[in-house]
C-alpha positions in Angstrom: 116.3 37.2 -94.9 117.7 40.8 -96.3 120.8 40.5 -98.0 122.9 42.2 -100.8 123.0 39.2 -103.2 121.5 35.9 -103.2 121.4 32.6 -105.1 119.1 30.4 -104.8 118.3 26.9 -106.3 114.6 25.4 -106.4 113.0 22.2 -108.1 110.9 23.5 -111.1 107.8 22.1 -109.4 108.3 25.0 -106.7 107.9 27.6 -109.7 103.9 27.9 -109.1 104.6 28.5 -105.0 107.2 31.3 -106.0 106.5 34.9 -106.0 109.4 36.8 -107.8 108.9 40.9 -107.1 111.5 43.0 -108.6 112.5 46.2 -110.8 113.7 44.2 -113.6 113.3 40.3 -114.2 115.3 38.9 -116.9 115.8 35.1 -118.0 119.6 34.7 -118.3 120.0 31.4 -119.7 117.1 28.0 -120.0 116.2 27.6 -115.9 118.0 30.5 -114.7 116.4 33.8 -113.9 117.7 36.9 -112.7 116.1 39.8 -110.3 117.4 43.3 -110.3 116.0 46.0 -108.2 114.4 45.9 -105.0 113.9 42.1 -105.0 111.5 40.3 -102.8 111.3 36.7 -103.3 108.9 34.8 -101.4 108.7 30.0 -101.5 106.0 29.3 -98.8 107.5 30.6 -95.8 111.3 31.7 -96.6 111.1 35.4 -98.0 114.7 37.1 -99.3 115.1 40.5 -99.6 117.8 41.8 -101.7 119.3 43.7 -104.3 119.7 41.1 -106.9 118.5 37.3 -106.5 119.4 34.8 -109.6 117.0 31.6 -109.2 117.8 28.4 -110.8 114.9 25.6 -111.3 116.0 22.3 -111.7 114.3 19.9 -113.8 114.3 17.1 -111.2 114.5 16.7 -107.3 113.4 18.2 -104.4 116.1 20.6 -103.8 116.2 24.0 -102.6 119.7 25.8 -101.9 119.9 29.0 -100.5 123.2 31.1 -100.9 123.2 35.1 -100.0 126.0 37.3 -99.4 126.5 40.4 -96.6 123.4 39.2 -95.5 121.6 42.3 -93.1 119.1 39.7 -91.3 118.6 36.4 -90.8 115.3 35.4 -89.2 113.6 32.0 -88.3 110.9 31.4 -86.9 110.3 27.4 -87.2 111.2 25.2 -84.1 112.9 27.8 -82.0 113.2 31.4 -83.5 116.6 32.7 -84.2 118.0 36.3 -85.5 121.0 37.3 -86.6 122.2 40.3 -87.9 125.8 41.3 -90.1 126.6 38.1 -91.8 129.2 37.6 -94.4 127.3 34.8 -95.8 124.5 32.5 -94.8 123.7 28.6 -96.9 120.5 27.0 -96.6 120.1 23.3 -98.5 116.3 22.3 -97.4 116.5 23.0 -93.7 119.8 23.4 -92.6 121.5 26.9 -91.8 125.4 27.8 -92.0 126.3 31.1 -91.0 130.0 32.6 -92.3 130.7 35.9 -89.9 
């Protein structure tokens, strides 16, 4: 996904499968990071690119939320591949999609 701004929300045993690339990494608050700067985030096989991504690890669970604004691309490729392209926004909690135009 390519995207202006994204959020996104993982359980804190994902941390070791996360790969955070950026300009400038800062820890905002306990469990919250933010990425600033060219931002590739990459959890097994979803990769966002963006201008700034803030992560949230949660202590418990097996969550993972997605939430990205003016989204450029959306691509996926499990089960039957889909693009899009010029999104307003785009939500992912686990494996389903929603797509605002």
């Amino acid at each position: 996904m390519q995207a202006r701004q994204a959020k996104l929300v993982l359980c804190v045993r994902w941390r070791a499968e996360t790969k955070v690339e950026a300009i400038r990494v800062d820890d905002e608050a306990p469990g919250t990071q933010v990425a600033r700067g060219s931002v590739v985030v990459t959890v097994r096989g979803l990769r966002i690119e963006a201008e700034e991504v803030r992560i949230t690890w949660l202590s418990e669970g097996e969550d993972l939320v997605l939430w990205a604004e003016d989204v450029k691309l959306f691509r996926q490729r499990r089960g039957q591949p889909y693009e899009t392209k010029g999104l307003a926004m785009l939500t992912m909690a686990n494996d389903q999609v929603s797509f605002f135009q």
